[in-house]
C-alpha positions as CSV (number, residue, x, y, z in Angstrom):
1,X,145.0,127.8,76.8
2,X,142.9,124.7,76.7
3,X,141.5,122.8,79.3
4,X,140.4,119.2,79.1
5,X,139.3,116.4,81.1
6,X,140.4,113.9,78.6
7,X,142.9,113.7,75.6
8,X,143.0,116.4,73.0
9,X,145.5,115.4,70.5
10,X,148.8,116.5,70.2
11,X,149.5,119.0,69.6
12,X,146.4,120.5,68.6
13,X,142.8,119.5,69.9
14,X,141.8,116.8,67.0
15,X,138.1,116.9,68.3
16,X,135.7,119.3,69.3
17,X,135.6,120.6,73.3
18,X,133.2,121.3,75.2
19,X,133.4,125.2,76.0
20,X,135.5,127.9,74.2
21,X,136.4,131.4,76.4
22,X,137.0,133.8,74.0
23,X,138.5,136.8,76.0
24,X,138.8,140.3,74.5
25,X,142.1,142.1,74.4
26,X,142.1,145.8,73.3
27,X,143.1,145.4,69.8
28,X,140.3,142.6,69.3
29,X,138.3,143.4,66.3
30,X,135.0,142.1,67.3
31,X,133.8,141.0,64.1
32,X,137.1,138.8,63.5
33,X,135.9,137.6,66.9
34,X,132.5,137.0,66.0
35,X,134.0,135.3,62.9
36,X,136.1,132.6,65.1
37,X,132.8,132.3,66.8
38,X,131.0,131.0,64.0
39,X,133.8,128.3,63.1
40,X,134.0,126.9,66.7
41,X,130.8,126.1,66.1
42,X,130.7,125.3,62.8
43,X,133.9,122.4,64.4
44,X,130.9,121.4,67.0
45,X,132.0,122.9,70.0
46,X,128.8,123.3,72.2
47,X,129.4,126.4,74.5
48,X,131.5,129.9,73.5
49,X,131.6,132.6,75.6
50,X,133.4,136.0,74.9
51,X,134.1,137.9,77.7
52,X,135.1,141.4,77.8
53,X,137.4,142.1,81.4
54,X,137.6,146.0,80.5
55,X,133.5,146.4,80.0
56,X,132.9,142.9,82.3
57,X,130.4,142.1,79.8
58,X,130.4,138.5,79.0
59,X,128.3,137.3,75.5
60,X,126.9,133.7,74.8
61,X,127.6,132.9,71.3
62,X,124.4,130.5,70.1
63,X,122.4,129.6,66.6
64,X,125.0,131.9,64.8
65,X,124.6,135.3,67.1
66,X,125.9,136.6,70.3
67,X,123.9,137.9,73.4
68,X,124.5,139.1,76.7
69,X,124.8,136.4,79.7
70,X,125.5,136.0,83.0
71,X,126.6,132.6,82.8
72,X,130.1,131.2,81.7
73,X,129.8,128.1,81.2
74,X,127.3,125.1,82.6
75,X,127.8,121.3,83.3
76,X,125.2,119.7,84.9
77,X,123.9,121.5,87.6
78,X,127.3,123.2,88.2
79,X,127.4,127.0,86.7
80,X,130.0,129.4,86.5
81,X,128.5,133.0,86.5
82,X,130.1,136.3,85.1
83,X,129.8,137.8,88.9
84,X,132.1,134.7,90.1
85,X,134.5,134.9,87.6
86,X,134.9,139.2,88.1
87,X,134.7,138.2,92.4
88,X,137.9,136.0,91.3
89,X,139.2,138.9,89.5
90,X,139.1,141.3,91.9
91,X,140.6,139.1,94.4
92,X,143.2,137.7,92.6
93,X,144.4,140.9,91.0
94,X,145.1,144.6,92.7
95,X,142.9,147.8,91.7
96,X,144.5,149.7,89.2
97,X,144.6,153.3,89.2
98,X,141.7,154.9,86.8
């Protein structure tokens, strides 16, 4: 899914966007993720995130290497943090059995 405030070509983005959300499904292969990393930026897309729902880890991908953060994505002053998006989680989406 992409998300856009303006055009993005049709029917693939033609320019860079602003934030990429990478989200981890079980049979993810994180080093083919960390590889799509490194071409989204290499394309010039400012902010990737990777975000893990079954560890709720979320990762900052900058300068060519992932680290931990608690923030998803920032414009401006406005921040969305790792602890809002699992808050929208949990009340969007019934506990499941362990």
């Amino acid at each position: 899914m992409i998300a856009a405030e303006g055009a993005i070509g049709d029917p693939y983005p033609t320019e860079p966007f602003e934030v990429v959300i990478e989200i981890l499904s079980p049979e993810d292969a994180f080093s083919r993720v960390v590889r799509k990393c490194h071409l989204y930026e290499k394309w010039g897309i400012r902010q990737v995130v990777v975000v893990d729902p079954k560890a709720r880890l979320v990762w900052a991908f900058e300068k060519g290497s992932l680290g931990e953060t608690d923030v998803i994505a920032r414009r401006g002053d406005r921040t969305i943090t790792a602890q809002a998006l699992w808050n929208e989680v949990d009340r969007q989406l019934p506990a499941r059995p362990a």
